[in-house]
C-alpha positions, -999 to +999 in steps of 0.1 A: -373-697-453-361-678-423-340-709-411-323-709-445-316-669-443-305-669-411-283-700-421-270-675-449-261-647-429-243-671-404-223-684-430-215-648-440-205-638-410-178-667-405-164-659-438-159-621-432-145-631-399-120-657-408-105-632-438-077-612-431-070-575-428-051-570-461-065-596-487-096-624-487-098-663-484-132-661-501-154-692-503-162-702-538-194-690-553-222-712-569-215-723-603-235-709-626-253-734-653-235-745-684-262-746-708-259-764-746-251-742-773-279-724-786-297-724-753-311-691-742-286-660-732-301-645-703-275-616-705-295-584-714-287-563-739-285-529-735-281-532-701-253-513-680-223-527-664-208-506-638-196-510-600-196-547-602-182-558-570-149-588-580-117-599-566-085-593-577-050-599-565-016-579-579+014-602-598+028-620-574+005-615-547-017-642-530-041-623-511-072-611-531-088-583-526-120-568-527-126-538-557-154-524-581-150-530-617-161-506-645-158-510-681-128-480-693-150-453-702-146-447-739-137-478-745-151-508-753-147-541-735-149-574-740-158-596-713-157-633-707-174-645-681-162-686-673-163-710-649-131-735-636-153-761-638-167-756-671-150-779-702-168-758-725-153-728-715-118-742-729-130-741-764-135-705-764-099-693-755-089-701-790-114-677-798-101-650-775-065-653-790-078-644-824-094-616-809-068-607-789-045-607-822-075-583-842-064-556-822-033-535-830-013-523-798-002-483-801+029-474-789+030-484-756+012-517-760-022-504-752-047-519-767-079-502-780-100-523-762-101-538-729-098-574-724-117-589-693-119-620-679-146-627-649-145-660-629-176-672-615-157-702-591-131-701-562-108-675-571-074-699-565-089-722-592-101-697-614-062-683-615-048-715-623-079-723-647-067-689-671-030-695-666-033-731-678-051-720-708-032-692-713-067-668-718-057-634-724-071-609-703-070-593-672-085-612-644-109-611-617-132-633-599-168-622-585-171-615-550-193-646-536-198-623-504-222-595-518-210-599-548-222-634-565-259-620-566-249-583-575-232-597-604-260-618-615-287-588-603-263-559-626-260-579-658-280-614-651-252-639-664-266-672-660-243-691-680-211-702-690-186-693-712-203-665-718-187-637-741-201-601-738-194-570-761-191-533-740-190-499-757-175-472-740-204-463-723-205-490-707-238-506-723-245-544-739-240-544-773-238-578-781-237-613-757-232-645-772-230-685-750-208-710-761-178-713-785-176-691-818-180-704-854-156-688-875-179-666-890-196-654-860-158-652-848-151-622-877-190-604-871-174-599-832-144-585-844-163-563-873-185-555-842-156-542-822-141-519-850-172-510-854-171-490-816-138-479-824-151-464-856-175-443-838-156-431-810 
C-alpha cells in the first residue's frame, strides 16, 4: 500500500511539474463506471455542491485552467456529468436540447437556470466530445489532480451520463442515470419550474 501511494504522489508531482505557468496539460482522470439503466445512482440527494475543484479554458483559448465551481446561488442548475468515452452518454443530449428549449431566455438571453456540463475524461477529448454533439451547456472538466476524488468525495458521482437537478441553494433535488423516457423527460422539466416557482 505505501509503494502504491508513494507511486501516486510521484506521478503527481511530475504532472504539476511539467504544467505550465498560465494554463494545465492535465492527465486524464479514471473513467468512472457506465452502469445499465436502472442500476443504482450513487449520487446523494440532498447533498451540497459547492467549491468543486474543475478545469476550464476561455473561447478560443487552449490552456485550461484550474477554478472552483458553485452552483449560481438562487438559481437552480442542472448538471450533466459524462464521460468521452461513454456511448450512452450521446443519447442523453437530445434530452438536454429539449430542456434547454423549456426554458425561456429574458432579455438579455439569460436563462433562468444554469446549464452545466462536467467531464469526467481528458479535458481535450471531453471538448471535442460536447462540440461534436453539440450538448448545450457550459463546460468544464474535473480536475484529476486533487480534484477527481474531491468530486467524487463532494457529490459521489459514480456513473455515467448522469443528470443532476440543483436548487439555488445549492442542494440535490433530484439525480437520475441513463437517458430520459419522455415522460420522465416532462417530470424534470415540471421539477425545474417547480424551483423557479418558489424562488
Amino acid at each position: 500500500m505505501k509503494t502504491f501511494h508513494a507511486q501516486l504522489i510521484g506521478l503527481a508531482a511530475v504532472a504539476f511539474a511539467l504544467q505550465g505557468l498560465t494554463g494545465v496539460s492535465a492527465p486524464q482522470a479514471s473513467k468512472p463506471v457506465e452502469l445499465a439503466e436502472g442500476e443504482v445512482n450513487f449520487v446523494t440527494v440532498g447533498s451540497s455542491v459547492a467549491d468543486v475543484p474543475v478545469l476550464r479554458r476561455a473561447d478560443g483559448d487552449s490552456d485550461w485552467a484550474r477554478q472552483r465551481w458553485t452552483p449560481a446561488p438562487g438559481k437552480p442548475t442542472l448538471l450533466l456529468v459524462f464521460s468521452s468515452h461513454c456511448p450512452s452518454c450521446q443519447q442523453v443530449v437530445a434530452s438536454w436540447r429539449e430542456m434547454r428549449a423549456a426554458f425561456a431566455a429574458d432579455e438579455t438571453g439569460a436563462l433562468p437556470v444554469e446549464l452545466q456540463l462536467l467531464g469526467m475524461s481528458a479535458p481535450d477529448d471531453v471538448a471535442s466530445f460536447v462540440a461534436e454533439n453539440a450538448f448545450p451547456g457550459e463546460l468544464a472538466v474535473a480536475d484529476p489532480l486533487g480534484g477527481d476524488d474531491a468530486v467524487r468525495a463532494l457529490v459521489r458521482f459514480d456513473a455515467v451520463p448522469q443528470t443532476v437537478l440543483i436548487d439555488g441553494a445549492g442542494r440535490v433535488v433530484r439525480s437520475r442515470v441513463g437517458a430520459f423516457e419522455p415522460d420522465e423527460l416532462l417530470s424534470w422539466i415540471g421539477s425545474v419550474h417547480e424551483l423557479l416557482d418558489a424562488r
